[in-house]
Phi, psi and omega in degrees: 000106172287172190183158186239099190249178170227144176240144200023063162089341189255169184253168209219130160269142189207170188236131180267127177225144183304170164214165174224158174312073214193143147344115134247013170216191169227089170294096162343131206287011173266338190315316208192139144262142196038240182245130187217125164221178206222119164289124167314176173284317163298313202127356202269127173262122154255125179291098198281086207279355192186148160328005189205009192193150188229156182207125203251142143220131177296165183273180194305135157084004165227047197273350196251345196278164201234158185243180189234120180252157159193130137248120165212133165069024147110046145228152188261135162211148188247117110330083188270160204281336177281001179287307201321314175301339184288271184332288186321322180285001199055041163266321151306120194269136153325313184297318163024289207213052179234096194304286171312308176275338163306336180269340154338304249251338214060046194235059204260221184227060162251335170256129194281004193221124142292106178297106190232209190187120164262087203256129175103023214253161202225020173143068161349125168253257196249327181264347174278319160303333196265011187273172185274148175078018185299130143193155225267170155210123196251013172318310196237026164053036177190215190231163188217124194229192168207116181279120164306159149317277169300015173233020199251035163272322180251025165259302191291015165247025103321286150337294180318283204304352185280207174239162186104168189246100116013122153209163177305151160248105186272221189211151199211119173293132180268123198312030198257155192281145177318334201283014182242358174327322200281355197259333193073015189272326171334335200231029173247172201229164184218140168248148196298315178312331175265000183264330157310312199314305211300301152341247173349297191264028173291288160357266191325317175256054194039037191304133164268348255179067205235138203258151183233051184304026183197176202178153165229159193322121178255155185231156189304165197063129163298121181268182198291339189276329175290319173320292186321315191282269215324289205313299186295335176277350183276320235261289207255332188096026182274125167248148207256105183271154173204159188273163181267326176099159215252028181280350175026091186160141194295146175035034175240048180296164167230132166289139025257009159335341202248019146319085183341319172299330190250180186257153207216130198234132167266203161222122174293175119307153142291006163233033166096004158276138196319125142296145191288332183294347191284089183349170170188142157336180332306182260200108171335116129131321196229357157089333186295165196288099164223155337329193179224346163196140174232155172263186169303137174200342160294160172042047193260138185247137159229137201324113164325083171335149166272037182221356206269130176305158155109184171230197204055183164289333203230159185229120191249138184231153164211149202164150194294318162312346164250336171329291147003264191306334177287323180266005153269027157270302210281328148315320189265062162230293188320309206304312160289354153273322167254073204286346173260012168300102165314176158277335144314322171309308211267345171285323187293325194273341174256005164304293188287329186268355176292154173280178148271149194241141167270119182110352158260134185262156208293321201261342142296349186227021186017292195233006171099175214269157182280151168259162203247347200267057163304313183331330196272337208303103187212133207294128168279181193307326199259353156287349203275122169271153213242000000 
């Protein structure tokens, strides 16, 4: 029976089929190197068996249930048919049951627990507390557990049946640029749960000023990292600088940057041309204007890692990750000339004092490039938040 479902939003021709322990896709040649296989959040196993194929078997006691397969563009994804209605409400996170990106993520059954995050929720119940890794976050109303494998047939109907939206607790690439591979920092990863905490309690301990150097693909709607920048800059006044991310392509912003709240930083050269590495606008789903300002971030020298190739002290690096750090310098110099300024104040005031750069469009360089006079930095009528 074909049937017509959407994943984030777009829609998917998918074919529903009984399954049996058998070929049931065509997997993408990024899904596996060899055989993987990754249990779904229903309890449902799928087996990646090659570069090209795939085999689902359901979990105990859900043998009559049927999937939803798509492959598009070499990624796999399984759909079981009691998930779809979860998805369709926004109950679900998509990644769920993004086979290919679950094995991205290393989150195979090599790993004895699915790490997931439970946001909005209006009370865990008995069987969700009692899961491993319970602990609360209340940036985002809600909890962060990790599902045994073998135990995940009778947690996701625990799940299902709660409140709150179920989402992967995925991993956010710390924002750094090719000229840094040899260092290995390219290839470090944070999980979100533990970068809401780190959040939070930054907030909490009064930060005015919190720099975000890292980031994931953002899709329409808000996710838990985005929520978190809201809650907390309404919460605390926190302003949150964050990266656009090295994606150097139109509509590849990385969240949570693209978060009404927080300032979102592209990159320039030092004498004012787009970096080729920088991610740019517009903002998933809706078209709003992100980034929101951008700084220096080629060729930038900085204090020498003891891992860094080379001699001397200093390092010239370029990366979105250097940008970064120049307007959360230049926020806390603001932060400290106005100490009762919140964070929408001190975004509107380097909003408005920023310049234009000639030859950038609007959605790489969102209110233009930062100044250096903060002493001057003061919000215009039309940055003043509202």
């Amino acid at each position: 029976m074909r049937t017509t479902t959407r994943w984030a939003g777009v829609a998917v021709l998918a074919m529903a089929v009984a399954v049996q322990p058998q070929a049931v896709a065509e997997a993408g040649g990024q899904a596996a190197d060899g055989v993987r296989t990754v249990t779904l959040v229903t309890g449902d196993k799928v087996t990646v068996t090659g570069p090209t194929s795939a085999a689902v078997e359901p979990g105990e006691g859900r043998e009559k249930a049927t999937f939803l397969t798509d492959v598009a563009e070499g990624r796999l994804r399984v759909l079981p048919d009691d998930a779809v209605p979860l998805v369709r409400a926004g109950r679900l996170d998509p990644r769920l049951f993004d086979v290919t990106g679950l094995l991205e993520l290393g989150y195979d059954d090599s790993r004895q627990e699915l790490p997931l995050l439970v946001t909005g929720a209006s009370g865990p119940a008995p069987a969700l507390r009692a899961m491993s890794g319970y602990w609360t976050l209340g940036a985002v109303r809600g909890f962060a557990v990790r599902q045994r494998r073998g135990e995940a047939v009778r947690t996701w109907q625990a799940l299902a049946a709660g409140t709150g939206k179920v989402w992967l607790d995925g991993r956010r690439r710390v924002t750094l640029d090719v000229s840094v591979k040899q260092v290995g920092a390219q290839t470090t990863w944070c999980m979100d749960s533990a970068v809401l905490a780190g959040m939070q309690w930054a907030a909490e301990q009064g930060a005015r000023i919190v720099n975000l150097s890292l980031g994931s693909p953002d899709t329409p709607g808000v996710d838990p990292l985005e929520e978190a920048v809201q809650t907390l800059s309404e919460r605390h006044g926190t302003l949150f600088v964050t990266a656009a991310g090295n994606d150097g392509a139109d509509r590849r912003l990385s969240s949570p940057g693209t978060a009404d709240a927080a300032l979102q930083v592209g990159a320039v050269s030092k004498t004012g041309e787009q970096a080729e590495f920088a991610s740019r606008g517009p903002h998933a789903g809706d078209d709003h204007l992100k980034p929101d300002i951008t700084a220096p971030g080629v060729d930038i020298t900085a204090a020498r890692g003891k891992d860094s190739p080379g001699d001397g002290s200093y390092a010239a690096m370029s990366g979105i990750s250097m940008a970064t750090p120049h307007v959360t310098g230049v926020a806390a110099l603001l932060a400290g000339q106005h100490p009762g300024w919140k964070g929408g104040l001190l975004k509107a005031a380097l909003m408005g004092a920023a310049r234009p750069l000639p030859g950038i469009g609007v959605f790489a360089q969102g209110a233009d490039s930062w100044t250096p006079t903060v002493a001057r930095a003061r919000p215009s009528p039309s940055s003043r938040p509202r």
